[in-house]
Kinemage of the C-alpha trace (Angstrom):
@kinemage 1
@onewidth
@group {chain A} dominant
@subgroup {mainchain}
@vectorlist {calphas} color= white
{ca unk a 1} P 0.000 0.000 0.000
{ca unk a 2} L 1.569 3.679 -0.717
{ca unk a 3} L 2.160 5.793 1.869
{ca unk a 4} L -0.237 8.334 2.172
{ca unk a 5} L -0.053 11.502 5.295
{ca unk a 6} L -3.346 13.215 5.968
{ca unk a 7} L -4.096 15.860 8.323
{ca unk a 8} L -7.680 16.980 9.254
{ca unk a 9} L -8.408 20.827 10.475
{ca unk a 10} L -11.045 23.112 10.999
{ca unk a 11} L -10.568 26.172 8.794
{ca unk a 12} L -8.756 29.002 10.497
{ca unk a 13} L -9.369 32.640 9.248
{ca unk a 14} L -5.336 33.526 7.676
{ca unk a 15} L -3.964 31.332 10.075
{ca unk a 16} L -0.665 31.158 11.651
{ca unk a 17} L 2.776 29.420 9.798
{ca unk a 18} L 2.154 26.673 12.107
{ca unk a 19} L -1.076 26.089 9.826
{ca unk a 20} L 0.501 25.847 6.972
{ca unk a 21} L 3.528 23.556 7.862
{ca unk a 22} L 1.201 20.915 8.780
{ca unk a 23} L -0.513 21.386 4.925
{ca unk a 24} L 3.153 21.288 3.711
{ca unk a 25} L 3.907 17.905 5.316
{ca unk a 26} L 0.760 16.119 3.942
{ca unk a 27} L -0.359 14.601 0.890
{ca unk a 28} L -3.871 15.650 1.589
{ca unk a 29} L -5.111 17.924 3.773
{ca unk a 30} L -8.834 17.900 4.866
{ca unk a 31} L -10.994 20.802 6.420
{ca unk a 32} L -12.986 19.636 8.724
{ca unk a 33} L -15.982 22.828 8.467
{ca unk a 34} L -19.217 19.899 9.483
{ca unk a 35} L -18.210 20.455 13.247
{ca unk a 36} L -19.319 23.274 15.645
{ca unk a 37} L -18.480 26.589 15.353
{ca unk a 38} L -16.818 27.841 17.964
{ca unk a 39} L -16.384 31.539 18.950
{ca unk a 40} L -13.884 33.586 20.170
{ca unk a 41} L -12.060 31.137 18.449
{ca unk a 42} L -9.768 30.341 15.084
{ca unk a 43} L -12.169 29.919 13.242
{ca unk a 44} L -13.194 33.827 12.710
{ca unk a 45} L -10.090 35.950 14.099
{ca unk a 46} L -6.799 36.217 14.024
{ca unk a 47} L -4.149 38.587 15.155
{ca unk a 48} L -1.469 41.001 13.303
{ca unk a 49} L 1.293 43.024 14.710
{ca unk a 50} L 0.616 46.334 14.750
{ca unk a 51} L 2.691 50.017 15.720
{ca unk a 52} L 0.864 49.798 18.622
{ca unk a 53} L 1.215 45.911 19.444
{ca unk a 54} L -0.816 43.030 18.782
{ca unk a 55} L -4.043 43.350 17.335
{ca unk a 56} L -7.103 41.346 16.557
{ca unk a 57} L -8.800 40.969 13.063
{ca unk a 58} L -12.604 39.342 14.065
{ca unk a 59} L -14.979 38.597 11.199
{ca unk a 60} L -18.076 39.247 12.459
{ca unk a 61} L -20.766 36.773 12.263
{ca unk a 62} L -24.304 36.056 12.578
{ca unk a 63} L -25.784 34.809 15.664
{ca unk a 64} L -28.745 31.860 15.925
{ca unk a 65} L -29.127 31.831 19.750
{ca unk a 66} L -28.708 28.769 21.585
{ca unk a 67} L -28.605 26.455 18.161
{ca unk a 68} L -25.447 25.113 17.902
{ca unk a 69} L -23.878 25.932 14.010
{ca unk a 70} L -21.758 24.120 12.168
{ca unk a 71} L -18.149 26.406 10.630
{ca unk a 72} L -19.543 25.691 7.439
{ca unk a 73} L -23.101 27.353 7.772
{ca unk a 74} L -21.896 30.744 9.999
{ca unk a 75} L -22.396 33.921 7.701
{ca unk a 76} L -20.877 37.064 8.175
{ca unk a 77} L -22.564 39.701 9.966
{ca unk a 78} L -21.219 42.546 8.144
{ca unk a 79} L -20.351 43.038 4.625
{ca unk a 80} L -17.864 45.422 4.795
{ca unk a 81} L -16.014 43.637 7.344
{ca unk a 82} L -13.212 42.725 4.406
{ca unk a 83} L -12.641 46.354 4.084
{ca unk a 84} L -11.577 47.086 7.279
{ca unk a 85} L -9.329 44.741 7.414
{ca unk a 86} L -7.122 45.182 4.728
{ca unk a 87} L -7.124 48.403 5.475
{ca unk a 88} L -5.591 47.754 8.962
{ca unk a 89} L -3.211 44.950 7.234
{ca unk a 90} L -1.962 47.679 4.716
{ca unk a 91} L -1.037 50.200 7.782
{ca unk a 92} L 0.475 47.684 9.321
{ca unk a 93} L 2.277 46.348 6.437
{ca unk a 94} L 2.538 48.830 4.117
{ca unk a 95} L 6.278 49.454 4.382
{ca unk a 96} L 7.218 46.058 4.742
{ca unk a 97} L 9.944 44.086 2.179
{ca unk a 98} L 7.359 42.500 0.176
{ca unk a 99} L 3.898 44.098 0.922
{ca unk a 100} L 3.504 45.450 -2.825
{ca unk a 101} L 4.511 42.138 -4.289
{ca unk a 102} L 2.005 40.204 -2.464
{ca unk a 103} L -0.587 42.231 -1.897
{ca unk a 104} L -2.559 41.689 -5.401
{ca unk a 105} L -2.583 38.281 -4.472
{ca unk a 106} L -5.109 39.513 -0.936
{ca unk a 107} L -6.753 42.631 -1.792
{ca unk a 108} L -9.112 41.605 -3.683
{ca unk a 109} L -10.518 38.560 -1.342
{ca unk a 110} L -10.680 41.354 1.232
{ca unk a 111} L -12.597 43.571 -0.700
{ca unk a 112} L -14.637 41.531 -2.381
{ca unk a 113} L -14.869 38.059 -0.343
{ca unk a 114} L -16.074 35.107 -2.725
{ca unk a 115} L -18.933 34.451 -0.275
{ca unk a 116} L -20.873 35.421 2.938
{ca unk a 117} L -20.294 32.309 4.699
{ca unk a 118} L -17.031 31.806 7.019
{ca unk a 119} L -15.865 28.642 5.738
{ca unk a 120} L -15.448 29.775 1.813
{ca unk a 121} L -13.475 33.071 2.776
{ca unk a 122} L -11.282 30.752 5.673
{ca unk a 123} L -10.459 28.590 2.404
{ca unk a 124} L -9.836 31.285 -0.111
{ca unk a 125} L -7.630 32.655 1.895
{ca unk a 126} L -5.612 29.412 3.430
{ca unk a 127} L -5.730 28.618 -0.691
{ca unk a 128} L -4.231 32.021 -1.728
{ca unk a 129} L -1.411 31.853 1.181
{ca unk a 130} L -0.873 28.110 -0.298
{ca unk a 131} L -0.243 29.591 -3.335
{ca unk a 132} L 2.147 32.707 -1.917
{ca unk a 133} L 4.561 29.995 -0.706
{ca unk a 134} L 4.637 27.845 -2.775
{ca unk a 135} L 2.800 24.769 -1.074
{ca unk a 136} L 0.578 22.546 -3.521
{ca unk a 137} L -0.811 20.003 -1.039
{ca unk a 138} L -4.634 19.402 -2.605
{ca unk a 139} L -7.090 21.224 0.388
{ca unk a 140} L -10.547 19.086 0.524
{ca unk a 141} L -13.852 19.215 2.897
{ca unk a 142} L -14.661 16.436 5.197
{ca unk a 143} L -17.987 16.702 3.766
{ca unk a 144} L -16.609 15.148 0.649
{ca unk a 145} L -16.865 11.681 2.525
{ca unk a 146} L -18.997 9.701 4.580
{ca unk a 147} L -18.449 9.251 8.084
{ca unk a 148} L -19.657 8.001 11.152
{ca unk a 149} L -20.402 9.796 14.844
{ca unk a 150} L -17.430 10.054 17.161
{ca unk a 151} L -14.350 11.778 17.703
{ca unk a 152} L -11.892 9.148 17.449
{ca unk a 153} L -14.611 7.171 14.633
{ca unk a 154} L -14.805 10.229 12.301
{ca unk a 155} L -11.238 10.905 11.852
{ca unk a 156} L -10.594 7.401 11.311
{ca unk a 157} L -13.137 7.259 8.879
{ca unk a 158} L -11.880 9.773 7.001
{ca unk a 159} L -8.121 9.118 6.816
{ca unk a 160} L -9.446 5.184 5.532
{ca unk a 161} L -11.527 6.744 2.880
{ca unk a 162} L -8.873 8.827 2.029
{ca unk a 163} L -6.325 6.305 1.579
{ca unk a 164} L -3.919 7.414 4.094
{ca unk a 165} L -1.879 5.776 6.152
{ca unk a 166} L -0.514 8.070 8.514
{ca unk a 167} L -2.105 10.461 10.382
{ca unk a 168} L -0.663 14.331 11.347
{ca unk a 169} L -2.143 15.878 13.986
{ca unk a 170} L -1.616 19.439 15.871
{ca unk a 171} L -0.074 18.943 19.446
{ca unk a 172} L -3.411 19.332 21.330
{ca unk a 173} L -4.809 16.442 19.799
{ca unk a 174} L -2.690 14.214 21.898
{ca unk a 175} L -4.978 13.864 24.962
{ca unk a 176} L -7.606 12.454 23.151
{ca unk a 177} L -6.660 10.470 20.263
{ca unk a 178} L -7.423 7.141 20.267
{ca unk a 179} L -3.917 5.881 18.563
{ca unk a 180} L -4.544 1.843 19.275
{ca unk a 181} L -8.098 2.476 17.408
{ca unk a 182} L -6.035 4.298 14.587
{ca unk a 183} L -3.518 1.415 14.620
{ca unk a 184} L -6.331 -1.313 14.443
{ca unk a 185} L -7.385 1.138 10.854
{ca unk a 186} L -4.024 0.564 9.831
{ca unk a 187} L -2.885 4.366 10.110
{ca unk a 188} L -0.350 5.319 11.762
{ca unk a 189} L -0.852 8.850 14.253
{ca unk a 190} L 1.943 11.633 14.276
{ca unk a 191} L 1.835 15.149 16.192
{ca unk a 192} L 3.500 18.138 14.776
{ca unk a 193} L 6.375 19.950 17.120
{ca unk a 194} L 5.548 23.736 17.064
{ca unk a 195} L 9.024 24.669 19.144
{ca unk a 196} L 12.108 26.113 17.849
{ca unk a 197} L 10.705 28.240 15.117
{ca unk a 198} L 13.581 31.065 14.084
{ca unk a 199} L 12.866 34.737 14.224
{ca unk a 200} L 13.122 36.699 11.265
{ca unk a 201} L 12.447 40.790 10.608
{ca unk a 202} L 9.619 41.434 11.889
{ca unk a 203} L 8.004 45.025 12.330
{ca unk a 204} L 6.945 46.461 15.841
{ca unk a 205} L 9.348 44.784 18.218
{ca unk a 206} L 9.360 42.583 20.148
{ca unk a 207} L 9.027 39.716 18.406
{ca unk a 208} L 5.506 37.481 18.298
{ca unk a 209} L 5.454 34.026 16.707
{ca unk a 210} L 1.516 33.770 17.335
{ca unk a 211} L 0.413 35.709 14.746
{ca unk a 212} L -1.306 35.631 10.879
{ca unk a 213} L 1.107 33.826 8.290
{ca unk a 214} L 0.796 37.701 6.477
{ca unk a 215} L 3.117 38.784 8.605
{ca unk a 216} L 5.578 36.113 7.617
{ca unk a 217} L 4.971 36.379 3.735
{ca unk a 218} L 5.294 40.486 3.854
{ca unk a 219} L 8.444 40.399 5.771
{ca unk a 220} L 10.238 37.585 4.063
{ca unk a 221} L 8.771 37.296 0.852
{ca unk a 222} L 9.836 34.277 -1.571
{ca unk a 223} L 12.067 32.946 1.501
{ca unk a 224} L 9.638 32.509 3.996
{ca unk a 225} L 9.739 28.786 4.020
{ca unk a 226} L 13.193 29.385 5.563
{ca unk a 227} L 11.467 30.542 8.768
{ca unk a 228} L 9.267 27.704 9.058
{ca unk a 229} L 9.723 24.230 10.250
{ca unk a 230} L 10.155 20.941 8.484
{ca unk a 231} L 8.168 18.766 10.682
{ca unk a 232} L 9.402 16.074 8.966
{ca unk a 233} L 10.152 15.039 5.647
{ca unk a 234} L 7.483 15.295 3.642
{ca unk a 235} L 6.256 11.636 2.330
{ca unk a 236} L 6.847 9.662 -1.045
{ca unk a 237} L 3.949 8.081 -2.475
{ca unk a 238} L 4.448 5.604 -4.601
């Protein structure tokens, strides 16, 4: 059987470099949006540096009350939320190495998001920072296969279906995987290492590893990947 490395995530809004080693060290990575929205979360913010330190980009969204939403069916609240936000990103990055050669790539996803609900602007924008550094791992929806009820039972199903036989996980994942029940689906379970990332030139010191994967790209341009990890190397499939 080839070897195949999957990870499964819910959709982050322009997520950390973190994010986007674990896409780089997969064959396939999966969004996992059928799952429940959770706020003050991932999902719908993220944070920037700024002259004036950190700061948080929200996307507001629609509230149902007590019923409990999926990622993939929250709408924004606001449709001029994309606005705002570049406009903070540009004052904040606006002088940096390689704002004006990666901006084009952004602007216009800001300005004129491809749809209202959460899940499609999280992906167009995880898709267009693929693209920025060069990482072609194919992004798919956990909706795109059938699965049963259960933490442990719906990953599983999903890396089977998949094909894959080894399974990436973030670090928090380790206190409740079930890795005899993924050995018994023949996969194999891995956790990514998010220590020991370098520094590079970063605007508004001091220094902040936590924050969007923009920051990275418009500071260090083409050699970004330098300043992120390899978790591992990456798999051959036969």
């Amino acid at each position: 059987m080839a070897h195949k490395r999957l990870a499964i995530v819910q959709s982050s809004y322009v997520p950390w470099k973190g994010y986007f080693d674990l896409i780089r060290a997969c064959d396939e990575f999966i969004l996992l949006d059928d799952v429940q929205f959770t706020r003050r979360d991932w999902r719908s913010r993220n944070r920037i540096k700024t002259k004036d330190g950190i700061a948080w980009l929200t996307v507001p969204v629609q509230s149902k009350g007590r019923y409990l939403q999926r990622i993939d069916e929250i709408v924004v609240a606001d449709p001029q939320w994309g606005v705002r936000h570049w406009e903070t990103i540009r004052a904040s990055y606006g002088r940096t190495p390689f704002f004006a050669e990666y901006a084009p790539r952004f602007e216009p996803i800001f300005r004129e998001p491809p749809s209202e609900r959460l899940s499609a602007i999280n992906h167009a924008l995880i898709a267009a920072l693929c693209s920025a550094l060069g990482i072609g791992t194919p992004i798919t929806w956990s909706t795109d296969y059938e699965t049963r009820d259960g933490r442990n039972q719906r990953l599983i199903d999903l890396c089977v279906q998949a094909g894959a036989t080894e399974y990436l996980s973030g670090p928090n994942a380790a206190g409740y995987l079930d890795r005899e029940a993924f050995a018994a689906a023949g996969v194999a379970v891995r956790f990514a290492d998010y220590t020991g990332y370098p520094e590079y030139p970063q605007p508004h010191p001091p220094f902040e590893h936590a924050v969007s994967a923009l920051d990275l790209l418009f500071c260090t341009g083409p050699r970004a990947l330098d300043y992120m990890k390899a978790l591992w190397p990456a798999p051959t499939v036969a």
